[in-house]
C-alpha positions in Angstrom: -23.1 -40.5 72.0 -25.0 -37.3 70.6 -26.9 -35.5 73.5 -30.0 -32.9 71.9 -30.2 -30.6 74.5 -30.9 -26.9 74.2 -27.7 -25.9 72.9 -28.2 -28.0 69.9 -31.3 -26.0 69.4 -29.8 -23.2 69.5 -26.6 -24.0 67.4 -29.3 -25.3 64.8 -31.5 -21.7 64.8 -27.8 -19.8 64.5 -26.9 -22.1 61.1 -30.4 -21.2 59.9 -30.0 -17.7 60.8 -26.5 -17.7 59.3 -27.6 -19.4 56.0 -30.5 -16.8 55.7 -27.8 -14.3 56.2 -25.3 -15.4 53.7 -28.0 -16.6 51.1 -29.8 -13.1 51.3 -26.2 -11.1 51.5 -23.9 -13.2 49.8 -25.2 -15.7 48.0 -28.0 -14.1 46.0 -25.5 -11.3 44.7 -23.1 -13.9 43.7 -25.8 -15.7 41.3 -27.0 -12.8 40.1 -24.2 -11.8 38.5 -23.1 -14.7 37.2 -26.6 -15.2 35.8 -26.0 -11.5 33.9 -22.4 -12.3 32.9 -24.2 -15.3 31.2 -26.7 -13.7 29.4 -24.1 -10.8 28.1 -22.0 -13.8 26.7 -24.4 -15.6 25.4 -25.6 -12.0 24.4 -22.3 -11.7 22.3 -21.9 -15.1 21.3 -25.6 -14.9 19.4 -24.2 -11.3 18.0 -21.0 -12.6 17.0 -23.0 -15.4 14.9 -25.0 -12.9 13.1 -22.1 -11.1 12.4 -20.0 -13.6 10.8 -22.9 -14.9 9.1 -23.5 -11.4 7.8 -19.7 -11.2 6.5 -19.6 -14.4 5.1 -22.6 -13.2 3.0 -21.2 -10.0 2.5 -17.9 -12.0 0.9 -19.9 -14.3 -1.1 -21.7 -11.2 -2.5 -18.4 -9.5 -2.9 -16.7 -13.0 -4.7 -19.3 -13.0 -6.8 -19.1 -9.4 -7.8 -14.9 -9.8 -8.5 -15.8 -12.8 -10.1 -18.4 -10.9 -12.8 -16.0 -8.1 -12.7 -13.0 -10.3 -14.0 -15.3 -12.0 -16.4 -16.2 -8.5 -17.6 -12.5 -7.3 -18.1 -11.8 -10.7 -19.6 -14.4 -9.6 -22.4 -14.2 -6.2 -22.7 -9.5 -7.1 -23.7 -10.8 -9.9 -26.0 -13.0 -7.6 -27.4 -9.8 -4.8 -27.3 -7.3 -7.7 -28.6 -9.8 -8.0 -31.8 -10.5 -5.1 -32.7 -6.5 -4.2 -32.1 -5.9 -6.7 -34.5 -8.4 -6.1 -37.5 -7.2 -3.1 -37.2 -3.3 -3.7 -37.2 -4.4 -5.8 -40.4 -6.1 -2.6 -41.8 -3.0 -0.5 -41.2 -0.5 -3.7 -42.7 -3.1 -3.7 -45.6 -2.9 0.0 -46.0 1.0 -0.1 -45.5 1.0 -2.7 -48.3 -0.7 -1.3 -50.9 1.3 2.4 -50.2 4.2 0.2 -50.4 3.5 -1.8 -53.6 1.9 1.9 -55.5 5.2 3.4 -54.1 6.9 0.5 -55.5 5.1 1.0 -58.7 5.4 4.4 -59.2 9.4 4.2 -58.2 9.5 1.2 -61.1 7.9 3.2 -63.8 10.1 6.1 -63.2 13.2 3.7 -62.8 11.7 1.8 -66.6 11.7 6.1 -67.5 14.7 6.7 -66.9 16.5 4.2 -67.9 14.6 4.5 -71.4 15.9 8.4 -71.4 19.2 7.0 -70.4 19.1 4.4 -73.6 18.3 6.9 -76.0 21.2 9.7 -74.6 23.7 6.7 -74.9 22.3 5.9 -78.1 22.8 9.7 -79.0 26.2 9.7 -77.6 27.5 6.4 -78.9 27.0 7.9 -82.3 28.2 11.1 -81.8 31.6 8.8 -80.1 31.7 6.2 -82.8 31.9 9.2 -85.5 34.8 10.9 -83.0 36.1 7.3 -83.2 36.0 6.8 -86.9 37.8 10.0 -87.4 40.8 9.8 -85.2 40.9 6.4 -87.2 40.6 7.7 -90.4 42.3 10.5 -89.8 40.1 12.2 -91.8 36.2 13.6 -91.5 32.9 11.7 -92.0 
């Protein structure tokens, strides 16, 4: 059986005295930093939330600036490809008609010609077929 006697008394004052000791020296110290490394995490966990909320606002802001930026471009080559061709169909127009005057003019000189070249062999048959006649004949016309 349990006897309470004086020594318990005094065992009991030494655990008090040694859980005053150890609270005040160890104990305290021990939860107090553990208390601080808790608030510096949650510390960087509330910062690390604001700053991914910032970036995701910052890439939907960006997003949507790439997004007007290809919409932009997208206009601005339409715009390129049409006038690129109105004016390729200027420059075919322009082509054409220097080709079909060219064509023209190279036709009415050919027609020119060949009329010039009519009346020389026309001038030169006769002169020929008299020639002809009088190695025939023998004789002069």
């Amino acid at each position: 059986m349990i006897e309470l006697n004086l020594s318990f008394v005094i065992q009991l004052i030494n655990f008090g005295i040694l859980v005053y000791i150890l609270n005040t020296f160890l104990y305290k110290p021990i939860r107090k930093v553990l208390a601080d490394r808790r608030n510096v995490i949650e510390s960087a966990r509330e910062k690390t939330v604001s700053v991914d909320a910032e970036v995701q606002s910052k890439m939907t802001q960006y997003e949507a600036r790439l997004h007007a930026a290809k919409a932009e471009a997208g206009a601005r080559r339409a715009e390129a490809l049409k006038l690129a061709q109105v004016e390729e169909a200027a420059v075919l127009e322009k082509a054409r008609k220097q080709a079909s005057d060219s064509l023209a003019s190279i036709r009415q000189k050919v027609a020119k010609e060949a009329g010039e070249a009519r009346e020389l062999l026309k001038k030169q048959v006769e002169v020929l077929s008299d020639d002809i006649c009088e190695k025939i004949l023998g004789r002069s016309l």
